[in-house]
Backbone bond lengths (Angstrom), bond angles and torsions (degrees), N, CA, C in turn:
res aa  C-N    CA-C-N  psi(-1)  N-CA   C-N-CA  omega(-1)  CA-C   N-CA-C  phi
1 X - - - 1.461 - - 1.539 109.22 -
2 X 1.579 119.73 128.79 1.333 132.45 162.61 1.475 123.40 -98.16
3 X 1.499 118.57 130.98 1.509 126.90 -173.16 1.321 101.97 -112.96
4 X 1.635 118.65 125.28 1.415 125.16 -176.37 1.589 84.62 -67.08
5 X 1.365 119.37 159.59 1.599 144.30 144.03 1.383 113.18 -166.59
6 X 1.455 100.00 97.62 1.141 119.63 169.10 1.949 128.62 -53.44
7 X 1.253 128.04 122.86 1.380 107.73 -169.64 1.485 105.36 -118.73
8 X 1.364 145.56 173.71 1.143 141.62 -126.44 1.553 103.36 -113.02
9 X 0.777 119.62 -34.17 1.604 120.75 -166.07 1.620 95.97 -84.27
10 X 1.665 117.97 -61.50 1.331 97.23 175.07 1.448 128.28 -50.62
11 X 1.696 117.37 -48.18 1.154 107.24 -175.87 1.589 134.64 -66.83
12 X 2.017 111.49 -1.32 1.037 130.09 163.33 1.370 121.07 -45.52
13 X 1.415 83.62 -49.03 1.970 109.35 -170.94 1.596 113.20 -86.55
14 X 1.270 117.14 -22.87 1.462 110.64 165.69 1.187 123.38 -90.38
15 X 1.368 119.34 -36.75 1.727 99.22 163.88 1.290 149.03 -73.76
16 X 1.249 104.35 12.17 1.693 112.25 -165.98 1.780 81.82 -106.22
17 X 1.437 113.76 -32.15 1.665 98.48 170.25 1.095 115.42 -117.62
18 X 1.555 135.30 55.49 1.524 140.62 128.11 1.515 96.01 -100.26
19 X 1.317 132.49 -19.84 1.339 117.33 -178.72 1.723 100.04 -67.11
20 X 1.664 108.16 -49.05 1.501 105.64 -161.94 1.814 95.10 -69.40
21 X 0.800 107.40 -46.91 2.302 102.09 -170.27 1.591 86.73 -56.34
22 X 1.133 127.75 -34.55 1.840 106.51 -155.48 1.964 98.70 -95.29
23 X 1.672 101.94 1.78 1.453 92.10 175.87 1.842 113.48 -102.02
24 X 1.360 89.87 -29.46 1.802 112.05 162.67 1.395 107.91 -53.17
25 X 1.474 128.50 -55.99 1.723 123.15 173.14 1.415 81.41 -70.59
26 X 0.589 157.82 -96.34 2.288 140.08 -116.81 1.793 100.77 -59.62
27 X 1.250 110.76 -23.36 1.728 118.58 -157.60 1.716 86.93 -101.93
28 X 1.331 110.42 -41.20 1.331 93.07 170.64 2.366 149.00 -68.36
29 X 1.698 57.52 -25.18 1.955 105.84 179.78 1.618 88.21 -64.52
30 X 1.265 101.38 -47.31 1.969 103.64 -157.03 1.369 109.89 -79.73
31 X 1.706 117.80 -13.58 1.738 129.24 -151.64 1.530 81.98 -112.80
32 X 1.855 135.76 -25.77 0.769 113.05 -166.14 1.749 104.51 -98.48
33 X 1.620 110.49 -20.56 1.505 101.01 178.43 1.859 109.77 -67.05
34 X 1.301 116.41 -30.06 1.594 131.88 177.84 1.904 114.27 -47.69
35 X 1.656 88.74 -46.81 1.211 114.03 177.24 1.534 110.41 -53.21
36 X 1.343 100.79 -61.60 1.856 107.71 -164.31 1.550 91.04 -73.63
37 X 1.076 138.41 -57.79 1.332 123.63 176.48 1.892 126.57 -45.90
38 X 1.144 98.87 -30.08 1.280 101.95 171.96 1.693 118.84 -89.40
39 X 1.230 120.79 -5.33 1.183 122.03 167.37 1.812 112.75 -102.96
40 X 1.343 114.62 -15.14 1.425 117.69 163.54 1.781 119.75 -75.26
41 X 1.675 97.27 -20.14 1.517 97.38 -173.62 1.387 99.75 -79.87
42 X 1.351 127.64 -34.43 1.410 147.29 -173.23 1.069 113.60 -71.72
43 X 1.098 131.84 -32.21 2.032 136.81 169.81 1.829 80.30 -79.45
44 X 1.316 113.24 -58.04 1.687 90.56 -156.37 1.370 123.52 -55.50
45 X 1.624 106.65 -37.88 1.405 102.29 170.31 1.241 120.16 -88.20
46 X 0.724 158.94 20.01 1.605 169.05 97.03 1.355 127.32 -11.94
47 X 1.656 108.73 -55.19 1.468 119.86 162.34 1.343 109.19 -111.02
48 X 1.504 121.36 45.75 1.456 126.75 148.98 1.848 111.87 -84.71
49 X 1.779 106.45 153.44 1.094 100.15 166.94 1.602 119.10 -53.04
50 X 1.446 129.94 144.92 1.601 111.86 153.87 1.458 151.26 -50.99
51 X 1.348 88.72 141.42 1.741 96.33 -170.36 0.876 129.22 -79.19
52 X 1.421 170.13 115.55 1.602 131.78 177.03 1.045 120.53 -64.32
53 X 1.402 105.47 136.05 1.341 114.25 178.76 1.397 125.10 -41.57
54 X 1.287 113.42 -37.60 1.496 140.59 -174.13 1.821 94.82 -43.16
55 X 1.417 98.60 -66.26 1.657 107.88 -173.49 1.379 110.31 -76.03
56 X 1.398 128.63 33.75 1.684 108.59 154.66 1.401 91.17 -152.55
57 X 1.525 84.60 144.49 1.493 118.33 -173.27 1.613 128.00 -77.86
58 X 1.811 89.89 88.12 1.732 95.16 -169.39 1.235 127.95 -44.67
59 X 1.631 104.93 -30.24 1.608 103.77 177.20 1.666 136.92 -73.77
60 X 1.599 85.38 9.71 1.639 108.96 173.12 1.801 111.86 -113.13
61 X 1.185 115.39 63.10 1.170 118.65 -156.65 1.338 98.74 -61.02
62 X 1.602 141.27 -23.92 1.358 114.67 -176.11 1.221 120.62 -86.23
63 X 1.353 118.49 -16.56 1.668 123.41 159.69 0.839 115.59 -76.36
64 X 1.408 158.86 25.51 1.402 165.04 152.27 1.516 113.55 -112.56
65 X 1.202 121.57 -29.60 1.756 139.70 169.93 1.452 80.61 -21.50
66 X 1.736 117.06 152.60 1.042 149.32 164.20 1.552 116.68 32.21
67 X 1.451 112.09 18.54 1.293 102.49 -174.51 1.425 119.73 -89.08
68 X 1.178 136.40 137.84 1.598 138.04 -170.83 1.737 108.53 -87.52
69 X 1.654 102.63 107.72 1.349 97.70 -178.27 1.915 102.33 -135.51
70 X 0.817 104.65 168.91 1.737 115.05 158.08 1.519 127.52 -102.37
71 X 1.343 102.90 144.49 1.892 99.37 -169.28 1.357 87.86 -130.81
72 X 1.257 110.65 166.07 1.512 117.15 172.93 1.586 105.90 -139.79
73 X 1.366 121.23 154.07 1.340 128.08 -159.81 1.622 127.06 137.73
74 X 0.454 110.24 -149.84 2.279 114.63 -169.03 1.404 93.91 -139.67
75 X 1.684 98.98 135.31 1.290 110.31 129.04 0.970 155.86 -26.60
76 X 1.675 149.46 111.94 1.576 133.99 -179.56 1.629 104.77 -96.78
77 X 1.050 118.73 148.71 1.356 118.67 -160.15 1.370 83.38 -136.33
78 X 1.617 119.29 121.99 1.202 131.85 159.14 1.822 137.70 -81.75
79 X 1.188 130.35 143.82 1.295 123.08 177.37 1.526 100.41 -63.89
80 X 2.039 99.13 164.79 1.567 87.56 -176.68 1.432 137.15 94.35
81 X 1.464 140.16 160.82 1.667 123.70 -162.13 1.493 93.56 -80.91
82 X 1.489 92.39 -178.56 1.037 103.41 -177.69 1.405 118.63 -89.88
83 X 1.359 123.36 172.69 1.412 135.57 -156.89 1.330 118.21 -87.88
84 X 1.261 141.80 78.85 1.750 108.98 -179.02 1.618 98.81 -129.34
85 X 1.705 105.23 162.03 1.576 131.01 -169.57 1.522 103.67 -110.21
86 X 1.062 94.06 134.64 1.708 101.84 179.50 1.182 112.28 60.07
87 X 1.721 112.40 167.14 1.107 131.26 156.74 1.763 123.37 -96.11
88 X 0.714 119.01 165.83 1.620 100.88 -156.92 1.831 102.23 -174.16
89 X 1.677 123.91 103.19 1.339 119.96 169.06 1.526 103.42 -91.15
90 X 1.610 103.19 144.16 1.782 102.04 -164.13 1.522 86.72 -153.02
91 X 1.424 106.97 96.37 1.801 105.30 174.85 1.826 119.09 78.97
92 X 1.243 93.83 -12.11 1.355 114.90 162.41 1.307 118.04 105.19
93 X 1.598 100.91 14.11 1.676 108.97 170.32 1.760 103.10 -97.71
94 X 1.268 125.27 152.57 1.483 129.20 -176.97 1.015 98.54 -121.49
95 X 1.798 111.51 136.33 1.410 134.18 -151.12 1.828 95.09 -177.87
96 X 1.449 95.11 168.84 1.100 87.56 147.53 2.023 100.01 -157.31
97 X 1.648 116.82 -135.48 1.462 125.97 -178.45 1.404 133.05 -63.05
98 X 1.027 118.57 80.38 1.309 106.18 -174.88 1.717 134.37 -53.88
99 X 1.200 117.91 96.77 1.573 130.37 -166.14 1.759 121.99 -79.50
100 X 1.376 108.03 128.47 1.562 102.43 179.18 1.819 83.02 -138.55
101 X 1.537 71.40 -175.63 1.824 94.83 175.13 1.536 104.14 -130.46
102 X 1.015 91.48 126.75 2.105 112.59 167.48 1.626 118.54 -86.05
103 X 1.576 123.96 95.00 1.648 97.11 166.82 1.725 113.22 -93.78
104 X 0.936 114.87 124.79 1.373 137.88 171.57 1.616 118.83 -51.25
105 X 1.398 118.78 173.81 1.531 105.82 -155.85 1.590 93.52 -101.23
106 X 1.267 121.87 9.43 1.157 113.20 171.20 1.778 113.76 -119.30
107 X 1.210 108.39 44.93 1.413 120.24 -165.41 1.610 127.06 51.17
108 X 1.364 121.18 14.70 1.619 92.43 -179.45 1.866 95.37 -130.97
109 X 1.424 92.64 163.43 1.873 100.75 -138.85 1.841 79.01 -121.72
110 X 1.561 100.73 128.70 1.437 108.96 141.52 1.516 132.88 -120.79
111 X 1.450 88.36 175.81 1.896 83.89 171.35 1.100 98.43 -94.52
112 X 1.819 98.43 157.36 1.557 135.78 -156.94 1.363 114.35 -119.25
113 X 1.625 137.86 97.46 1.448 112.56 174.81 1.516 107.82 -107.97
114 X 1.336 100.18 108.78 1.493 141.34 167.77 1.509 117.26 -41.79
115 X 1.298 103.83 -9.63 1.838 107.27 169.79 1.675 100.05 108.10
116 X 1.356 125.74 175.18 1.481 138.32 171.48 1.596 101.66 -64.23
117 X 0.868 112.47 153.02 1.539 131.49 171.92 1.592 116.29 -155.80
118 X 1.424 103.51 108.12 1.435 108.29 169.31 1.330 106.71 -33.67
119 X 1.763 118.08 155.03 1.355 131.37 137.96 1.338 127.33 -30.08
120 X 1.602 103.20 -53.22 1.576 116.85 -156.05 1.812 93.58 -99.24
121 X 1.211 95.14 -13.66 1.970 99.26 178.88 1.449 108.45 -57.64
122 X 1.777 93.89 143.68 1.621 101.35 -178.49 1.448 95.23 -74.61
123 X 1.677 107.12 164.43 2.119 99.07 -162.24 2.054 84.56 -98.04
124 X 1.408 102.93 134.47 1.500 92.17 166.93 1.716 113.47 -87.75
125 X 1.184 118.43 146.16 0.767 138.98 -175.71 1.896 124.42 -48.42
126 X 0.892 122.92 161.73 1.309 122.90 177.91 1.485 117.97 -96.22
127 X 1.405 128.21 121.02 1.143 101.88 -162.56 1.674 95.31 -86.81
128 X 1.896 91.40 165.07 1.892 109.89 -170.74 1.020 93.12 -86.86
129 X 1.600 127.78 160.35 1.077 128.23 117.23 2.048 86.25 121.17
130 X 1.417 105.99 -168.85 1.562 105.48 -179.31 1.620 114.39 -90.03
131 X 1.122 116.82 120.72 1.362 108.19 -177.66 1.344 98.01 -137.31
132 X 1.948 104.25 166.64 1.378 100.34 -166.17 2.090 104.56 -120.15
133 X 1.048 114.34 108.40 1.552 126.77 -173.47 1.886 91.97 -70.59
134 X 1.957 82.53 160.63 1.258 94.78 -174.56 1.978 88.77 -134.97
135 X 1.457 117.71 155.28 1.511 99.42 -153.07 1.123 119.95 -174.76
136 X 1.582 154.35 126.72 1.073 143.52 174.78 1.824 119.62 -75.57
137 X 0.794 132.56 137.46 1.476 130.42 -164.56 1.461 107.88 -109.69
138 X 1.599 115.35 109.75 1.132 131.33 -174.09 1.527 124.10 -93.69
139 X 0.978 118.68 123.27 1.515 123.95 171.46 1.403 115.70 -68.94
140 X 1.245 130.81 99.99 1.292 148.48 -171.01 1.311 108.03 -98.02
141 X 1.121 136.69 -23.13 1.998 139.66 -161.07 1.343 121.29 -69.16
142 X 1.321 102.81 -4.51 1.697 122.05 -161.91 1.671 93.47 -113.25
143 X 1.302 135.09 17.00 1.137 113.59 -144.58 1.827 101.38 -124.41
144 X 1.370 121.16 122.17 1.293 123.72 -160.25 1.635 116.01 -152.49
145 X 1.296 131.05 133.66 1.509 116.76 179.29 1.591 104.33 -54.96
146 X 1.358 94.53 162.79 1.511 108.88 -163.45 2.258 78.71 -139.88
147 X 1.257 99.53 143.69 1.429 115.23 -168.21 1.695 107.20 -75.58
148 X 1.251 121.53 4.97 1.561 110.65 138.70 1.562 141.03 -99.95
149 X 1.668 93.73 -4.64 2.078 117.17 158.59 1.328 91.14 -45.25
150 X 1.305 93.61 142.21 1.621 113.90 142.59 2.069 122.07 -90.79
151 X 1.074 99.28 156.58 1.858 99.35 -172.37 1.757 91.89 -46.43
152 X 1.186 89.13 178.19 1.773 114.86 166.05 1.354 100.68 -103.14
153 X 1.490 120.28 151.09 1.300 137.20 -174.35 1.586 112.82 -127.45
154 X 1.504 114.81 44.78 1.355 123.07 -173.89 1.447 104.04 -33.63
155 X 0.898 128.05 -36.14 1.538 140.08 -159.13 1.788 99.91 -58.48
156 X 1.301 82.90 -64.24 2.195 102.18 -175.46 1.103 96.19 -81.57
157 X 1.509 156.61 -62.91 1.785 137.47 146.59 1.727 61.75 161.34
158 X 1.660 141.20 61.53 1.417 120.30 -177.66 2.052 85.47 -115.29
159 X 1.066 114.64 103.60 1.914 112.28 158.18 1.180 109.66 -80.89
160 X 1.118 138.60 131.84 1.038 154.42 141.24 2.241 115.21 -74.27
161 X 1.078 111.28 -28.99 1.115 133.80 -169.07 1.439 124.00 -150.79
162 X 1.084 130.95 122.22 1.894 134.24 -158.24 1.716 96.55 -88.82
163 X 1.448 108.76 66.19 1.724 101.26 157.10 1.651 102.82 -69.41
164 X 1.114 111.02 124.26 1.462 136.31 177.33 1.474 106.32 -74.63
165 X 0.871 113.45 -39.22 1.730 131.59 -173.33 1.622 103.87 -67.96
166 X 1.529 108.02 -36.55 1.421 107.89 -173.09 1.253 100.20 -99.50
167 X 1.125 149.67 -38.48 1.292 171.11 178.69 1.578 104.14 -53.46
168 X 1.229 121.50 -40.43 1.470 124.33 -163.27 2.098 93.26 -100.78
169 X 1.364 103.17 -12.46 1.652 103.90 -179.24 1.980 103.08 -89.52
170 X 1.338 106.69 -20.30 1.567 118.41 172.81 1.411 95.27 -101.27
171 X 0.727 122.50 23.22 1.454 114.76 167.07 1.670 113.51 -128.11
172 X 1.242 117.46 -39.36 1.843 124.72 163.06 1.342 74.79 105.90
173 X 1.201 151.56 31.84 1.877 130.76 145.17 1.489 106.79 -166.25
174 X 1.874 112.45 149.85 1.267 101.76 175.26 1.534 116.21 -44.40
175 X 1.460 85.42 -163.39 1.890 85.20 -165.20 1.794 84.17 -149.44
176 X 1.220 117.98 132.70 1.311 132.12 175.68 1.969 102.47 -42.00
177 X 1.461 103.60 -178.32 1.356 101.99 170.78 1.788 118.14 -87.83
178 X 1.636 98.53 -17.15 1.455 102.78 -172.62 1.447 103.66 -126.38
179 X 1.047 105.78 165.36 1.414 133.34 -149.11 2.067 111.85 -120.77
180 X 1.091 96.38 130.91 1.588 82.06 -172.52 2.116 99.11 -114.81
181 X 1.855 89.92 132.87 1.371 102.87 -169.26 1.192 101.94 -70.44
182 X 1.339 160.76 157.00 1.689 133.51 153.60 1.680 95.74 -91.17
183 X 1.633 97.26 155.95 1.702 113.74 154.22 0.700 114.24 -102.38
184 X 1.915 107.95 137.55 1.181 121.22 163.80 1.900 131.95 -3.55
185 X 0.777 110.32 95.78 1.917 108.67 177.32 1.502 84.37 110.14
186 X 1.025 172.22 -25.12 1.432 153.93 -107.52 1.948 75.41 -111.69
187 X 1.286 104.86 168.31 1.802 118.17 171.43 1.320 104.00 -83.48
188 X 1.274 119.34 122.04 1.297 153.70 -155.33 1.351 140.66 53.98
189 X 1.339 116.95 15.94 1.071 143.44 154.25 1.530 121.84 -28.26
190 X 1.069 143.62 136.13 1.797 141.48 178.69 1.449 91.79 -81.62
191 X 1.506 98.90 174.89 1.874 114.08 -168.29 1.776 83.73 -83.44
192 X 1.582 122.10 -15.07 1.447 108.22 -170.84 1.324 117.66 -100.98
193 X 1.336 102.93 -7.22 1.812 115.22 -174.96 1.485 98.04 -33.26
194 X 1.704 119.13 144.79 1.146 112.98 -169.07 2.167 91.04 -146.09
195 X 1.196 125.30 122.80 1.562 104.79 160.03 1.366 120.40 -20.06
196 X 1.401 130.60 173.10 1.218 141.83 -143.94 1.781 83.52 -128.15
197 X 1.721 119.60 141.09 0.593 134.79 -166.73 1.188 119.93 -80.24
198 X 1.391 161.09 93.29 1.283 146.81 -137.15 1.761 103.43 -113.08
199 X 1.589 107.18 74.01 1.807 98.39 -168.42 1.648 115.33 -133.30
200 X 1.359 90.15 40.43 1.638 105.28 161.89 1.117 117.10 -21.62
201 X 1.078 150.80 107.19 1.467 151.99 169.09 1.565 105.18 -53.48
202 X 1.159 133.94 151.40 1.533 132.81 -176.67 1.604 113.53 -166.70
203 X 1.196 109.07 58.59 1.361 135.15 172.58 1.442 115.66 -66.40
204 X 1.164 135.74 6.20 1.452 119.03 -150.06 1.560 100.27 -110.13
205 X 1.431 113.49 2.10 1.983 110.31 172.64 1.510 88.31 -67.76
206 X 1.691 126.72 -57.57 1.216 109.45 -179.41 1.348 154.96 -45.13
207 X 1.417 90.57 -26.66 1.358 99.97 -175.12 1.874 101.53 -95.87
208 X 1.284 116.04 -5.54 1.213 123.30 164.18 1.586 109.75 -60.90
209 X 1.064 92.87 -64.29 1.678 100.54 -165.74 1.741 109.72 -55.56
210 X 1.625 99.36 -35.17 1.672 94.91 -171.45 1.656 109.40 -77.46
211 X 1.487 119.74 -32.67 1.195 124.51 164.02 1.589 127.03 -61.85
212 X 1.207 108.51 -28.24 1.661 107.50 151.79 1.402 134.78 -76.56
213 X 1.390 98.30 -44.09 1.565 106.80 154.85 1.547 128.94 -35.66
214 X 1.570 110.96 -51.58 1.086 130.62 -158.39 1.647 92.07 -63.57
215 X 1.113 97.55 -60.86 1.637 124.61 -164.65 1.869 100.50 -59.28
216 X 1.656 117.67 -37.20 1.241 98.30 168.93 1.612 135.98 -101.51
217 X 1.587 96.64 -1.08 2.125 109.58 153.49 1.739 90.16 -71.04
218 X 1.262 145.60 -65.51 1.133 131.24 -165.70 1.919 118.24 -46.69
219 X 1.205 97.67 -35.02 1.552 106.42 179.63 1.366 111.61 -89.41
220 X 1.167 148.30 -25.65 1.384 157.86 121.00 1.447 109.16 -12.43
221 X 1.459 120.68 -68.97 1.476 119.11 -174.52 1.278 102.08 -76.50
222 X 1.229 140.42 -45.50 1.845 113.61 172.36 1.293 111.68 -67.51
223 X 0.964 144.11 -10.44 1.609 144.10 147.98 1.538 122.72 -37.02
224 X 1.267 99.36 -49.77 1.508 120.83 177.87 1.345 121.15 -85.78
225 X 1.417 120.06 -49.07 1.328 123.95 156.77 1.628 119.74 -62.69
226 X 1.429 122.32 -8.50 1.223 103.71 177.12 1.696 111.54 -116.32
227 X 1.747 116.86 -1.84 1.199 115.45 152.29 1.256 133.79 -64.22
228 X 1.342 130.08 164.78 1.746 124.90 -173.71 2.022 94.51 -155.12
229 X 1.344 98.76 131.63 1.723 97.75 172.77 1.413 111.45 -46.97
230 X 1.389 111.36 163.01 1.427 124.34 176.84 1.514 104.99 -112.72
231 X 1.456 113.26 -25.71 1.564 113.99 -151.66 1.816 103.47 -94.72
232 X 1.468 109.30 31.21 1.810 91.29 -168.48 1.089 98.81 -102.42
233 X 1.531 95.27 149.09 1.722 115.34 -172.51 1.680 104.04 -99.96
234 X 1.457 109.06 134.12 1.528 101.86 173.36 1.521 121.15 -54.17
């Protein structure tokens, strides 16, 4: 027979960290239900029919995030090289996004990524005149160098990073907060335009389980260390 008796110094030191492991699983538990919901809203609007653009409200960029709609309107065609985002190896030619701006029939203009485009790729053209795109709708508002970017090279049309602010001054008008991806076949699209990658990372069952875990080998061993036999004979 074993008798719990707990003694003071250990149990000082174990509860202040089963409190922290058992608050790490609840925060993780909570980041991972957020998670799956936010990657179910993102397939749904993604492979929803299209919306018009017209009816959702760009200036709410997270309710519009990933939603598949059509816009109709012209191209703005800027003075100067051409535009591309990132660097990008694709088959083993280096390239990267080819970028325009769309103004819409109700006056307000976003940026456009037109798909990968080799370096050495002939540039396709923009189409003239009013045409109607088909497109994933990107939330751009969040978007800022991070201290392993390299600058932007407005000059050579090289982004490394979608400042909107600068982007909408090479462009001759602001520029919404979001950004429209094109699909494949849509009018002006590259021969490489590809859907938008939907690959959220969603790690957080794991880190659930090890943070509960942690927290119940930790409660196990003061269990054990703080029992003592009952049954000893002098």
């Amino acid at each position: 027979m074993r008798r719990f008796r707990p003694r003071l110094l250990p149990t000082l030191a174990v509860l202040p960290a089963l409190v922290l492991l058992l608050g790490l699983g609840t925060w993780q538990l909570q980041r991972l239900h957020w998670k799956t919901d936010l990657i179910q809203t993102i397939e749904t609007r993604a492979g929803s029919d299209p919306v018009p653009l017209l009816d959702l409200p760009l200036d709410d960029p997270a309710a519009v995030a990933w939603q598949r709609t059509q816009a109709t309107g012209r191209f703005v065609t800027p003075p100067g090289p051409v535009d591309r985002y990132g660097v990008e190896n694709r088959n083993g030619q280096l390239g990267g996004h080819l970028l325009g701006a769309f103004a819409t029939e109700d006056g307000r203009t976003l940026l456009v990524d037109r798909g990968f485009l080799a370096d050495a790729a002939t540039l396709p053209p923009e189409p003239a005149g009013p045409v109607e795109l088909e497109a994933i709708v990107r939330d751009r508002s969040q978007e800022q160098q991070t201290w392993f970017m390299p600058a932007n090279d407005p000059a050579s049309g090289r982004w490394f990073w979608l400042d909107l602010g600068a982007l909408g001054e090479r462009f001759g008008r602001p520029l919404e907060p979001v950004a429209l991806q094109l699909l494949p076949g849509s009018p002006g699209a590259t021969p490489e335009a590809a859907p938008p990658r939907i690959d959220l990372p969603n790690n957080h069952l794991g880190y659930v389980i090890t943070w509960y875990g942690l927290a119940f080998a930790l409660l196990l061993v003061y269990l054990a260390f703080s029992s003592e036999r009952t049954d000893r004979t002098p």
